[in-house]
Each structure stands twice: as C-alpha cells, then as structure tokens.
Short mmCIF file of the C-alpha atoms (twelve columns), coordinates in Angstrom:
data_MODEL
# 
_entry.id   MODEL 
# 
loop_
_atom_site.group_PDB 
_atom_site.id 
_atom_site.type_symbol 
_atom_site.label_atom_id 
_atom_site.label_alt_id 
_atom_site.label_comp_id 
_atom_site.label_asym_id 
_atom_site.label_seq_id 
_atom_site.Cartn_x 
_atom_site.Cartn_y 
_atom_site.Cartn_z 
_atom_site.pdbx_PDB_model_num 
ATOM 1   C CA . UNK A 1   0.000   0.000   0.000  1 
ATOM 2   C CA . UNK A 2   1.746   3.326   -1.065 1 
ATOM 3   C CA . UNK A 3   1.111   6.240   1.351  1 
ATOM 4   C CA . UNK A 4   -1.875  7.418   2.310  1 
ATOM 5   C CA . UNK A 5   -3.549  10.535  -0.416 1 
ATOM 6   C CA . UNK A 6   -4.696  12.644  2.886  1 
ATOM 7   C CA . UNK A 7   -1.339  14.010  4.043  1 
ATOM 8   C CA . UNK A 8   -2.537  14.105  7.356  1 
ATOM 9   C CA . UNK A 9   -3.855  11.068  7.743  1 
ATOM 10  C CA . UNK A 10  0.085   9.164   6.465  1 
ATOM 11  C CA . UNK A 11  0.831   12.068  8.978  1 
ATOM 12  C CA . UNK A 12  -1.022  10.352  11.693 1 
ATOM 13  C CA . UNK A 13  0.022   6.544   10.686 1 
ATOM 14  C CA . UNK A 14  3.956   7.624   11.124 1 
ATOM 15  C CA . UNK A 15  2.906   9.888   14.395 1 
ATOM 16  C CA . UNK A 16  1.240   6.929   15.876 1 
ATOM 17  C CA . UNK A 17  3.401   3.802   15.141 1 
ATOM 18  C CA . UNK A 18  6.900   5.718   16.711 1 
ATOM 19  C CA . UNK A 19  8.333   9.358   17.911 1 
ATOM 20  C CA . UNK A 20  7.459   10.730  20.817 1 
ATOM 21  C CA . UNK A 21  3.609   9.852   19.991 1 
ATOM 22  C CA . UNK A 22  3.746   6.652   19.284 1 
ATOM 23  C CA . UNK A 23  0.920   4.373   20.765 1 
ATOM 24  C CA . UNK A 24  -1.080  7.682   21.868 1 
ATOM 25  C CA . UNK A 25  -3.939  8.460   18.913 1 
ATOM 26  C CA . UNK A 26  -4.919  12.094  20.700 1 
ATOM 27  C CA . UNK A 27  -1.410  13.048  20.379 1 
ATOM 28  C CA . UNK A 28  -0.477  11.423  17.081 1 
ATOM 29  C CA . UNK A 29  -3.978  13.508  15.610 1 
ATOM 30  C CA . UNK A 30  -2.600  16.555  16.874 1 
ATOM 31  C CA . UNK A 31  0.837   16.224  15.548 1 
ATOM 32  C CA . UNK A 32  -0.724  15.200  11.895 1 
ATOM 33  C CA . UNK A 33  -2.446  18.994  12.120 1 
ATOM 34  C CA . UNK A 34  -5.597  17.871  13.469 1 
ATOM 35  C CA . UNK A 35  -7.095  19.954  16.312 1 
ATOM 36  C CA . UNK A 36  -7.571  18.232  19.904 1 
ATOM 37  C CA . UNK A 37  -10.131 16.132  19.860 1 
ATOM 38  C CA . UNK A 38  -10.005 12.555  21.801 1 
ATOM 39  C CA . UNK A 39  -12.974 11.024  19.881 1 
ATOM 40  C CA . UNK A 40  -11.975 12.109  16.175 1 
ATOM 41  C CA . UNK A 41  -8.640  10.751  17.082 1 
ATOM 42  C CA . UNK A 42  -10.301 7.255   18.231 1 
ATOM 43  C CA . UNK A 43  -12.389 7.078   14.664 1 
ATOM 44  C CA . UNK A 44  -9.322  7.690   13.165 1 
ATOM 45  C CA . UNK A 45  -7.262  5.082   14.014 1 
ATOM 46  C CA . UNK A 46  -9.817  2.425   13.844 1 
ATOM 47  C CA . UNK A 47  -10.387 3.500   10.185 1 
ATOM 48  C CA . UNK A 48  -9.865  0.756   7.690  1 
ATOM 49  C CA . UNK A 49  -7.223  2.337   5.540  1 
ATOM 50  C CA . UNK A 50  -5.337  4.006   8.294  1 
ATOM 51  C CA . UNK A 51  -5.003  0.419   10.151 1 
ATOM 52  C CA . UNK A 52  -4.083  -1.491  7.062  1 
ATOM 53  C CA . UNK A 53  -1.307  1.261   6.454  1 
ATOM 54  C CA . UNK A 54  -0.145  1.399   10.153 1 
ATOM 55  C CA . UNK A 55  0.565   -2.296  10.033 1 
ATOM 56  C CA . UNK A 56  2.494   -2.052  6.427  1 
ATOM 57  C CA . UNK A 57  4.559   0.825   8.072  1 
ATOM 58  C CA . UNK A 58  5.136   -1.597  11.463 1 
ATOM 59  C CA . UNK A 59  6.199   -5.099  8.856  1 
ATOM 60  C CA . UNK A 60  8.297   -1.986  7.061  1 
ATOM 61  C CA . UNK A 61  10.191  -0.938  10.260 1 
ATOM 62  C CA . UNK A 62  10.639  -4.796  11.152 1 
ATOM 63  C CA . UNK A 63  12.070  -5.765  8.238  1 
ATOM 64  C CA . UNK A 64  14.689  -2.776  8.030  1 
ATOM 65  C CA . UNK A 65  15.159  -3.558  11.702 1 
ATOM 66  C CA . UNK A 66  16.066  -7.253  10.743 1 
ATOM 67  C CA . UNK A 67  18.053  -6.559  8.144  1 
ATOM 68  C CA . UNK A 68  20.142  -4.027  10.311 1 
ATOM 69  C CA . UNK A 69  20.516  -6.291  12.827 1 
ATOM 70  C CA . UNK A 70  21.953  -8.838  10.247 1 
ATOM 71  C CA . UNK A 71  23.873  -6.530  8.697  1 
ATOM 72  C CA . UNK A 72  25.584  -5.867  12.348 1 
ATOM 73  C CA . UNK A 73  26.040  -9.355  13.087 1 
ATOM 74  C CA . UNK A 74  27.735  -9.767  9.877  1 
ATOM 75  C CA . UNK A 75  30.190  -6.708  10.295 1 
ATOM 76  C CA . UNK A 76  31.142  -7.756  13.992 1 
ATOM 77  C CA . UNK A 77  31.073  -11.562 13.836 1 
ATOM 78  C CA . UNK A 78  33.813  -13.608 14.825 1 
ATOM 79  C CA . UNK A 79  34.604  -16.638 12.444 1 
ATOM 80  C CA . UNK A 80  37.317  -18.421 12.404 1 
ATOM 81  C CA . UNK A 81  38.425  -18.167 8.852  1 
ATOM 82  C CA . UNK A 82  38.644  -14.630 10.176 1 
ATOM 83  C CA . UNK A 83  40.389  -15.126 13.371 1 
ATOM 84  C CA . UNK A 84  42.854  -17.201 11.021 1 
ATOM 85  C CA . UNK A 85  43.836  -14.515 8.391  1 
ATOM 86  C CA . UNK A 86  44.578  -12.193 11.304 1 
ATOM 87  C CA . UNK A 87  46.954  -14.590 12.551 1 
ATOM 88  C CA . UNK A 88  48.707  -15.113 8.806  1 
ATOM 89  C CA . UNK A 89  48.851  -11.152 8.741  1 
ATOM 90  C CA . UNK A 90  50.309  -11.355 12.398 1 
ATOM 91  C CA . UNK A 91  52.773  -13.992 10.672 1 
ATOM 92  C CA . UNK A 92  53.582  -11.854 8.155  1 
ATOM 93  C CA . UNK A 93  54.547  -9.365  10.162 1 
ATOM 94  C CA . UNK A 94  56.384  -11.243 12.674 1 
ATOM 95  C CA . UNK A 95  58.527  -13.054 9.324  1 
ATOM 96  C CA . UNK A 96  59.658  -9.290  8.061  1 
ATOM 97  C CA . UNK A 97  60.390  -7.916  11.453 1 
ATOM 98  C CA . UNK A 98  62.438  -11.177 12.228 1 
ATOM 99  C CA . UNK A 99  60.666  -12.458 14.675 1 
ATOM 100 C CA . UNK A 100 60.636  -16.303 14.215 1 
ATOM 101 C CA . UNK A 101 59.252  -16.859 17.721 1 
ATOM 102 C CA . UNK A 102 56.217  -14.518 17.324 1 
ATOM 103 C CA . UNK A 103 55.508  -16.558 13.809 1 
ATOM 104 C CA . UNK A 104 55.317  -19.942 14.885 1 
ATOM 105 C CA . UNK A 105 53.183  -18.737 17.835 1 
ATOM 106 C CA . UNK A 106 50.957  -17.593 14.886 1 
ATOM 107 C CA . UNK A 107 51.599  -20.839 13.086 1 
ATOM 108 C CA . UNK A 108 49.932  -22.464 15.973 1 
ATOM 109 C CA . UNK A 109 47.415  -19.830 16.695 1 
ATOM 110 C CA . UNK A 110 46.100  -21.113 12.963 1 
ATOM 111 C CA . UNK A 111 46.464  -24.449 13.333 1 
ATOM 112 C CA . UNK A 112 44.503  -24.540 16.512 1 
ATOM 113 C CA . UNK A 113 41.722  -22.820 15.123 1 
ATOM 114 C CA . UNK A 114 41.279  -24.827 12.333 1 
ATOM 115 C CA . UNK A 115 41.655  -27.686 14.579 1 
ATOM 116 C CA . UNK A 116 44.581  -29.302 13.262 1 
ATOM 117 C CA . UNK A 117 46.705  -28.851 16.862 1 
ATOM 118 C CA . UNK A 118 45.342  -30.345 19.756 1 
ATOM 119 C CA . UNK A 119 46.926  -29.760 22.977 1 
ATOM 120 C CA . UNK A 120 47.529  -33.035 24.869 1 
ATOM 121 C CA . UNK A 121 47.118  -32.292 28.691 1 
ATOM 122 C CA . UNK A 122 47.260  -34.976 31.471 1 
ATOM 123 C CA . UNK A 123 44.489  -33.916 33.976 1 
ATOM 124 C CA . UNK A 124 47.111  -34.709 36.533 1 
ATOM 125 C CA . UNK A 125 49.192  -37.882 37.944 1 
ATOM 126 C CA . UNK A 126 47.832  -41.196 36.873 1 
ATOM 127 C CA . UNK A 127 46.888  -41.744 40.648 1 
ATOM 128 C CA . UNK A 128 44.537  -38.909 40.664 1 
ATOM 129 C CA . UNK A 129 41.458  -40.494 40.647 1 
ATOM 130 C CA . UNK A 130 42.012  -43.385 42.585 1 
ATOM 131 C CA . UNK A 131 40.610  -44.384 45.742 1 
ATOM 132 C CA . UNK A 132 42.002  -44.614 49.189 1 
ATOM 133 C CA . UNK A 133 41.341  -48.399 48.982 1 
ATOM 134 C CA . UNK A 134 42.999  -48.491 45.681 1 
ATOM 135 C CA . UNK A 135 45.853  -46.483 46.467 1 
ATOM 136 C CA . UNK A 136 46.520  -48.817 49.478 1 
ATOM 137 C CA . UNK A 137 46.139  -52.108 47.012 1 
ATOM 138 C CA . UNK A 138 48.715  -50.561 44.782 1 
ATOM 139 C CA . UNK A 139 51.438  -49.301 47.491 1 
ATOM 140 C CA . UNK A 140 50.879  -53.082 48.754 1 
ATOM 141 C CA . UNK A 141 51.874  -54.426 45.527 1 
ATOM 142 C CA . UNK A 142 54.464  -52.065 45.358 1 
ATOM 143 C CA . UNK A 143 55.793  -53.279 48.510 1 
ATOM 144 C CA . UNK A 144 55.685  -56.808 47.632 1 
ATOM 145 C CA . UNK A 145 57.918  -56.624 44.466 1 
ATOM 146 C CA . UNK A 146 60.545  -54.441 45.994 1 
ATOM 147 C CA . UNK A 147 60.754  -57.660 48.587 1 
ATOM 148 C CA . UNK A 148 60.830  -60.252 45.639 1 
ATOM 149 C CA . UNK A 149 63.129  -58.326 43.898 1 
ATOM 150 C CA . UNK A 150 65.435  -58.143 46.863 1 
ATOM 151 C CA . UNK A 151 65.444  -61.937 47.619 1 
ATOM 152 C CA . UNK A 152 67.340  -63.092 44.723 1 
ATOM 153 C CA . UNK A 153 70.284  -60.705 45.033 1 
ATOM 154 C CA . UNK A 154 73.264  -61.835 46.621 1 
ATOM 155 C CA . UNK A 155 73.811  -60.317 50.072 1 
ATOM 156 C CA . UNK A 156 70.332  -59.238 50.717 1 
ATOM 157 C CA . UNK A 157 67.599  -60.481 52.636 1 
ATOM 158 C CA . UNK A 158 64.213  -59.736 53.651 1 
ATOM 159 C CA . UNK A 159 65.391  -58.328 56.787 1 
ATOM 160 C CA . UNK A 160 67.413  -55.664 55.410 1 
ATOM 161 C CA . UNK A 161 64.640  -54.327 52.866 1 
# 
C-alpha cells in the first residue's frame, strides 16, 4: 500500500506507530495537524485504511530492523576463517620484522583454530582419581615386588629391605 492521499492522515500513521507519539492516537492527531479532539482521534485510528497502512509501516520498520541487525552481526562476527587470516597477517609481520618466535606462535594460533593442533594435557598424575582403597592395594603391591626383587640378590635379605 503506497502512502496514504490525505497528508494528514500518512501524517497520523507515522505519528502513531513511533516518535514521541507513538501508541497515543490524541497526540499522534494533533501532531498530523488535526485539532484536539479525543474522539476524532479514536475514529481515526480504527479507520480501515489508516489500520491497514499502520501495520504495512510496522512489517516496514521490522524488516529494516532485521536486516540491520543482520547486517551488524555480519560486520562484527567472529569466524574463524577470520580469526585465522589475522593470525597469517600477524605472521607476516612477525617473518619481516624477524621475529621467528612470534611466527610460529601464529603458526599455531592457525592451526589450533582450524583444529589441526590439539593440545595433549594430562588432567594430573595417573593416581589422581584413585581411591584410598585403591591407592593402598597398589602401594601393597608395590611393597611386595621391591621384597621379591630383593630376595634373589646376593647379600640381601628380607630383613634388610
């Protein structure tokens, strides 16, 4: 629907769906050029043609909205074929300036975002998660083989162990 003939009445629509006005008809009708009145403001909005062309201004104002919104994401997003040609410029850089240490680091950087180096960590001593029970067990085994061990060599016994 293309805007309204009456210029008032388009007036009204934009008054009414934002701006200081927005959601109050009596105010919207004045700001069109109407003179105060609450009850020619009320018919007025409820007409057919000004409703049908508040609601294409309001799926207007959405889509723009949307499309900003995308267009923001887009600008400010974070990807990592992104994050990875920073880190060949950074490279770059480093290579010219001479700074072989800085460019592997960048080397890596990359690699790691692209998934292709995988940092292998040990969440601590293999006896980490073990129980008291099993931690006794093992020290018990321990024990035994250091006196089996002992018992074959010459000049040893159990005693001295």
């Amino acid at each position: 629907m293309p805007e309204l003939l009456n210029f008032r009445h388009e007036r009204f629509c934009q008054e009414y769906l934002c701006g200081p006005h927005a959601g109050n008809a009596t105010r919207a009708y004045e700001a069109a050029g109407f003179k105060r009145s609450s009850s020619n403001a009320a018919k007025l909005v409820k007409a057919v043609h000004v409703v049908a062309r508040i609601t294409e201004l309001r799926i207007a104002a959405t889509q723009i909205l949307a499309e900003a919104t995308e267009e923001a994401i887009a600008r400010t997003a974070i990807t990592i074929e992104r994050l990875i040609l920073e880190m060949e410029e950074a490279r770059q850089l480093a290579m010219k300036n001479g700074q072989s240490s800085a460019a592997v680091s960048a080397v890596i950087a990359k690699a790691k975002l692209a998934g292709l180096w995988v940092e292998k960590r040990e969440p601590g001593s293999k006896y980490a998660d073990l129980t008291d029970e099993q931690i006794e067990r093992r020290i018990r085994e321990i024990d035994a083989l250091l006196a089996n061990a002992g018992r074959g060599l010459p000049g040893t016994s159990d005693d001295e162990l």
